[in-house]
C-alpha positions as CSV (number, residue, x, y, z in Angstrom):
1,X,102.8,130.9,95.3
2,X,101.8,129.1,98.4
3,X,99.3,126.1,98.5
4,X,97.1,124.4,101.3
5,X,96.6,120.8,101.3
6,X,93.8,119.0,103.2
7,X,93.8,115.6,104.3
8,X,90.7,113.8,105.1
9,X,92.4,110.9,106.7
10,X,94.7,112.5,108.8
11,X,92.4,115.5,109.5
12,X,94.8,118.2,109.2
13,X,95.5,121.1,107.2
14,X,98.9,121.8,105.5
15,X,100.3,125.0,104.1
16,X,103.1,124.3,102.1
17,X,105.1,127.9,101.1
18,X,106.0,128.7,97.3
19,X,109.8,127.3,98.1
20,X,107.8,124.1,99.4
21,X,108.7,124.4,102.8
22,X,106.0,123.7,105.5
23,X,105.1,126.4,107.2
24,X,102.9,124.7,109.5
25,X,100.0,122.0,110.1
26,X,96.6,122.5,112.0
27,X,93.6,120.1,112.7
28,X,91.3,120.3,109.9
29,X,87.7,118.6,109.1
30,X,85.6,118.4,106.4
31,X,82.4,117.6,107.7
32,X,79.8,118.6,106.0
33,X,76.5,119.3,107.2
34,X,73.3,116.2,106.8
35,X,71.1,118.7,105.5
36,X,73.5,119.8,102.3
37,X,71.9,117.4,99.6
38,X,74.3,116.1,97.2
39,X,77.5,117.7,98.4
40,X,78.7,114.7,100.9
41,X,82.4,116.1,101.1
42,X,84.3,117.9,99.2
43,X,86.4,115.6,96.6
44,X,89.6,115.0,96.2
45,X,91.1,117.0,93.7
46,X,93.4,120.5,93.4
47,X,90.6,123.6,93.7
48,X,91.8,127.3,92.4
49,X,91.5,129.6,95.2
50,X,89.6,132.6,94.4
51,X,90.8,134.9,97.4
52,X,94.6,134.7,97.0
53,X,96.0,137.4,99.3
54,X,93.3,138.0,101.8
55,X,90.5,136.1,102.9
56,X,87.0,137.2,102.5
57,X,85.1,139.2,105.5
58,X,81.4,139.7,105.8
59,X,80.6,143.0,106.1
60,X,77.3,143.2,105.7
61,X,77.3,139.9,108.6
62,X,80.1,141.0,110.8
63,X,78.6,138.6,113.6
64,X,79.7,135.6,111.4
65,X,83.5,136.6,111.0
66,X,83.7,136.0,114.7
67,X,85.3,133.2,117.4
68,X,82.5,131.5,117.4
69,X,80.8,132.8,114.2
70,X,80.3,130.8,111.1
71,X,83.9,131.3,109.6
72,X,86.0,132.9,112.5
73,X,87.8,135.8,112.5
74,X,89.7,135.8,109.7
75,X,86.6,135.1,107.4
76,X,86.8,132.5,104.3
77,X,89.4,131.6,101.7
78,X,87.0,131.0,99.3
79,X,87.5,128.3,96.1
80,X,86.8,129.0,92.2
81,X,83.2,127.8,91.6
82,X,83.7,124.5,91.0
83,X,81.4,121.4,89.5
84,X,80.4,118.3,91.7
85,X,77.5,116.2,91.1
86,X,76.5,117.9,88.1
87,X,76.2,121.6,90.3
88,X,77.6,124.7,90.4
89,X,79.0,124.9,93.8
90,X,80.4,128.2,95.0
91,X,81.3,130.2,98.2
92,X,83.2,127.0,99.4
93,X,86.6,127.4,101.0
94,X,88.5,127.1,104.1
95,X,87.7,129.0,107.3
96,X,87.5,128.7,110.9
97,X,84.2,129.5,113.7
98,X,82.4,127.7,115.7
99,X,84.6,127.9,118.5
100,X,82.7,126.8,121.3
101,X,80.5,124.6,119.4
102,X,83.1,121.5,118.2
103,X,85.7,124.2,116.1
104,X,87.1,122.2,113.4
105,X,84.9,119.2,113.8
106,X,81.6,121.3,113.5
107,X,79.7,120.9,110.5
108,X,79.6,123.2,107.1
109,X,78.1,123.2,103.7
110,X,81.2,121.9,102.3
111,X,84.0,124.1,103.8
112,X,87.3,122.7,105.1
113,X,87.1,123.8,109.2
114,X,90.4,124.4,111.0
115,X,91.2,126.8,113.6
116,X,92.0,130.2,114.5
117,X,96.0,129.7,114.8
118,X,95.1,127.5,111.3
119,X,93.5,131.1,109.5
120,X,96.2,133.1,111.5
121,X,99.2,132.1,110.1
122,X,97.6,131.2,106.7
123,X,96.0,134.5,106.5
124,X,99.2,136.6,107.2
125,X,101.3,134.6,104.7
126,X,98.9,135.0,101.9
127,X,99.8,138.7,101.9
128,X,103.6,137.9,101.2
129,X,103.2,134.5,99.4
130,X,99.6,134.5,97.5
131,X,98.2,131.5,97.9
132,X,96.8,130.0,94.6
133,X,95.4,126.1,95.8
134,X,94.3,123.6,98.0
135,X,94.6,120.1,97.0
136,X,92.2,118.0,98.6
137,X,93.6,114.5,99.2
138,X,92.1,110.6,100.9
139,X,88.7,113.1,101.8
140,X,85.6,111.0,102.9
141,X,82.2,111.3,104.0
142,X,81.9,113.0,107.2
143,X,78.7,113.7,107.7
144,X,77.3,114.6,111.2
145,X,74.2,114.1,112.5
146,X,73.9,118.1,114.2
147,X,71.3,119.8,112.7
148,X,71.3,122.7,109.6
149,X,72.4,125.7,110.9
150,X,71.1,128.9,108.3
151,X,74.1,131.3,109.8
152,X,76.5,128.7,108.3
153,X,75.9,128.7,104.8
154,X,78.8,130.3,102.7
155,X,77.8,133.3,100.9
């Protein structure tokens, strides 16, 4: 089973293959958005990842699963609902979007950004490697002063 690892230091987003050989590293960012209350970043700790082989697609929003759509084309690896600051949190994961509007450094509810090549390569070893993690490791508060954007919020 393959894992991601996401440093908030470094800013880059790891996927590490079920041998434990890297099969590559993108630009990531956590940034997370000044009008999510209580949710500053997402901590540092190993999340469960609820879509293991294929990453979630909005079909009832198609418009967000685009380049420069709220999670890119490849859609969202979403997380297990976990608990942070005593709340439920759930639809957060790992996507891309927001191409032309900052790419991985644009703000989200809590997601980890990274970018298209980032979901490509992740996405496409997933179907021969499920991938069951993302340990999230020296993560921060990012926050940015852009404002809330609705089409952004993980559902």
């Amino acid at each position: 089973m393959s894992e991601l690892h996401f440093d908030g230091i470094t800013h880059t987003l790891t996927l590490i293959d079920s041998t434990g050989v890297q099969v590559g590293s993108w630009p990531a960012n956590n940034v997370v958005d000044r009008a999510v209350k209580g949710f500053p970043y997402l901590p540092n700790r190993v999340y469960h990842v609820h879509d293991t082989v294929m990453p979630h697609k909005h079909r009832d929003h198609p418009e967000r699963d685009t380049l420069n759509g709220s999670f890119g084309t490849r859609g969202i690896i979403r997380l297990r609902d976990f608990t942070f600051g005593n709340k439920v949190h759930s639809g957060v994961g790992v996507h891309a979007g927001q191409f032309s509007r900052g790419k991985q450094n644009h703000p989200t509810h809590g997601c980890v950004r990274t970018t298209e090549e980032a979901m490509r390569v992740i996405s496409e070893q997933m179907q021969k490697d499920p991938l069951t993690e993302l340990r999230v490791v020296h993560n921060h508060n990012q926050h940015n002063a852009h404002p809330h954007h609705v089409a952004d919020h993980h559902n």
